[in-house]
C-alpha positions as CSV (number, residue, x, y, z in Angstrom):
1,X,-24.0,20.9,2.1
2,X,-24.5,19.4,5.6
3,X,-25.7,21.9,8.0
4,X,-23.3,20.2,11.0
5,X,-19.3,19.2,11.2
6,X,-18.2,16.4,13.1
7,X,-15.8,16.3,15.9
8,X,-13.9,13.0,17.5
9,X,-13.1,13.2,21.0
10,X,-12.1,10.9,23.9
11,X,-9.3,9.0,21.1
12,X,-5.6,10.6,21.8
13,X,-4.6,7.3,19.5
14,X,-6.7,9.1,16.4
15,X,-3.8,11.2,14.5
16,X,-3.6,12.5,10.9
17,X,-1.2,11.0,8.5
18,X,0.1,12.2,5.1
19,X,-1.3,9.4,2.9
20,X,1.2,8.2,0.2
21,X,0.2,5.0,-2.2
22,X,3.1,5.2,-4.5
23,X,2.7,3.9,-7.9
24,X,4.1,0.1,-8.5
25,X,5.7,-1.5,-11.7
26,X,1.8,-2.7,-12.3
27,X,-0.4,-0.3,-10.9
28,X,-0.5,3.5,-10.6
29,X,-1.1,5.1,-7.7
30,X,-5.0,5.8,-6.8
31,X,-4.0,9.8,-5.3
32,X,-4.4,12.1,-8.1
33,X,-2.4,15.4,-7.4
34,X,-4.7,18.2,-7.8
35,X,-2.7,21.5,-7.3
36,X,0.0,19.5,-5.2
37,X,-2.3,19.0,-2.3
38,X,-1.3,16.7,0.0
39,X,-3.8,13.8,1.2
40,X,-4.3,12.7,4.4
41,X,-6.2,10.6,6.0
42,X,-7.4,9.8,9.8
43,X,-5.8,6.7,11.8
44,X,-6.6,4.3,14.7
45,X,-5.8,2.0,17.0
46,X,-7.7,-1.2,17.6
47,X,-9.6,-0.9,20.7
48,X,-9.7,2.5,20.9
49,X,-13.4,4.5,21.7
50,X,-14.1,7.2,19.4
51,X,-16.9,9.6,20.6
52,X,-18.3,11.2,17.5
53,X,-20.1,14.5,18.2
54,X,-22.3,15.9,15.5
55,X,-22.3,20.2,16.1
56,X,-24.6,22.2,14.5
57,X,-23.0,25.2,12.4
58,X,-22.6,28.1,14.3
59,X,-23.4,25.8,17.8
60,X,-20.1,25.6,19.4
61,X,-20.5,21.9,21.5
62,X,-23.1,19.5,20.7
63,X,-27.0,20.1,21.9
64,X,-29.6,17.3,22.8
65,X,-32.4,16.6,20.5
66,X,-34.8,19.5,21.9
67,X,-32.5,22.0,20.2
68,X,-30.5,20.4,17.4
69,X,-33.6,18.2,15.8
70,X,-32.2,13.8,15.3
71,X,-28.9,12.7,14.0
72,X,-28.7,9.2,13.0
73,X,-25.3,7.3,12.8
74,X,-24.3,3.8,11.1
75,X,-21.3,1.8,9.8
76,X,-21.2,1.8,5.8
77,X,-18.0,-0.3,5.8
78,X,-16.2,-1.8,8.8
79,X,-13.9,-4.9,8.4
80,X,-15.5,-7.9,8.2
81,X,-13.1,-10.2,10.3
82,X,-13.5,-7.7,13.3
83,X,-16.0,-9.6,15.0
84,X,-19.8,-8.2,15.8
85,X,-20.8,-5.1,13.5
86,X,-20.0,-1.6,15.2
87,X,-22.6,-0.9,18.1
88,X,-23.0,2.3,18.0
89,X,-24.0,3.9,22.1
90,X,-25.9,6.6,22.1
91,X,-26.4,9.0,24.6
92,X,-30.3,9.6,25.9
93,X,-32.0,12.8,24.1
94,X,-28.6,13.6,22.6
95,X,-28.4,11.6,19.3
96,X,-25.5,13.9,17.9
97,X,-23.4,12.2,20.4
98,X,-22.2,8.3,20.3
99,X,-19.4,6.1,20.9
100,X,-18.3,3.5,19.6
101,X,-14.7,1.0,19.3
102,X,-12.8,0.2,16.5
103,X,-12.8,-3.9,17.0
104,X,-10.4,-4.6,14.4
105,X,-7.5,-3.6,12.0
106,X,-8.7,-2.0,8.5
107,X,-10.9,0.5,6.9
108,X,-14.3,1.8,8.6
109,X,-16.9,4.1,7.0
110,X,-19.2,5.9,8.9
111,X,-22.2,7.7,7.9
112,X,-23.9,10.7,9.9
113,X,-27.2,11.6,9.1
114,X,-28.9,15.3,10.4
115,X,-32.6,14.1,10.0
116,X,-33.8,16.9,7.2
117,X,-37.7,17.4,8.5
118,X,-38.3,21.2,8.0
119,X,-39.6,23.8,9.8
120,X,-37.9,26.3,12.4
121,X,-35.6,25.1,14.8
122,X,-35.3,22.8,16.9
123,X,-36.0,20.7,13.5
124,X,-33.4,21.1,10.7
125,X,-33.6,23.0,7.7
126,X,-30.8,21.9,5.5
127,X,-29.7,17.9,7.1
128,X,-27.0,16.4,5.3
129,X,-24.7,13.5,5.7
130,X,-20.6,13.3,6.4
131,X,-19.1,10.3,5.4
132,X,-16.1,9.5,8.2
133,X,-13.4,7.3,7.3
134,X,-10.7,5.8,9.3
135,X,-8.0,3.5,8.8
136,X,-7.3,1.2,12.0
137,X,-4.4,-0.6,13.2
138,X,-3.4,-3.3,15.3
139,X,-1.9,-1.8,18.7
140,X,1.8,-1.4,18.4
């Protein structure tokens, strides 16, 4: 279990949709309905920049390095006609903060790593990784 959550900020075009992939006459549909839960899922607008801020638990804003230990952040999946990879920006000493755009319209996967070294604080204990996803399209 990661020791951190993530939070997006600076992206008013980032909204939470009710995902629905009805079943076809061919295919069934990939959500499985566990206890009628409904799932969602997170979408964009191309061009938008996302800031992604890792917080540790119980830390109520994000911390620089000195107190919170490294974060690393890449794209796992990003579409592939959207031009250059993702850049990610980070901010100096404050690794649990970076920006990035979504360059083009589709599905993006983003990892975030707490660096797991031991020890006391400022170094984590537990680390973990969050797996972000979201779906970006063109602007209306």
């Amino acid at each position: 279990m990661p020791d951190f959550y993530l939070v997006a900020v600076g992206a008013p075009t980032l909204e939470t949709r009710v995902w629905e992939d009805p079943a076809s006459s061919t295919l069934p549909s990939r959500i499985g309905n566990v206890n009628e839960r409904q799932h969602r899922r997170l979408v964009g607008q191309v061009g938008v920049v996302v800031t992604l801020q890792a917080i540790l638990n119980g830390q109520t804003g994000v911390q620089p390095d000195t107190v919170t230990g490294m974060f690393t952040m890449w794209a796992v999946e990003f579409p592939t006609d959207a031009g250059q990879p993702m850049r990610f920006v980070p901010v100096a000493g404050m690794s649990s903060l970076q920006r990035f755009t979504l360059n083009g319209e589709g599905h993006y996967t983003l990892a975030v790593r707490h660096e797991d070294v031991g020890g006391t604080p400022p170094q984590s204990n537990a680390g973990g990784v969050i797996l972000y996803h979201v779906d970006v399209e063109g602007v209306p």
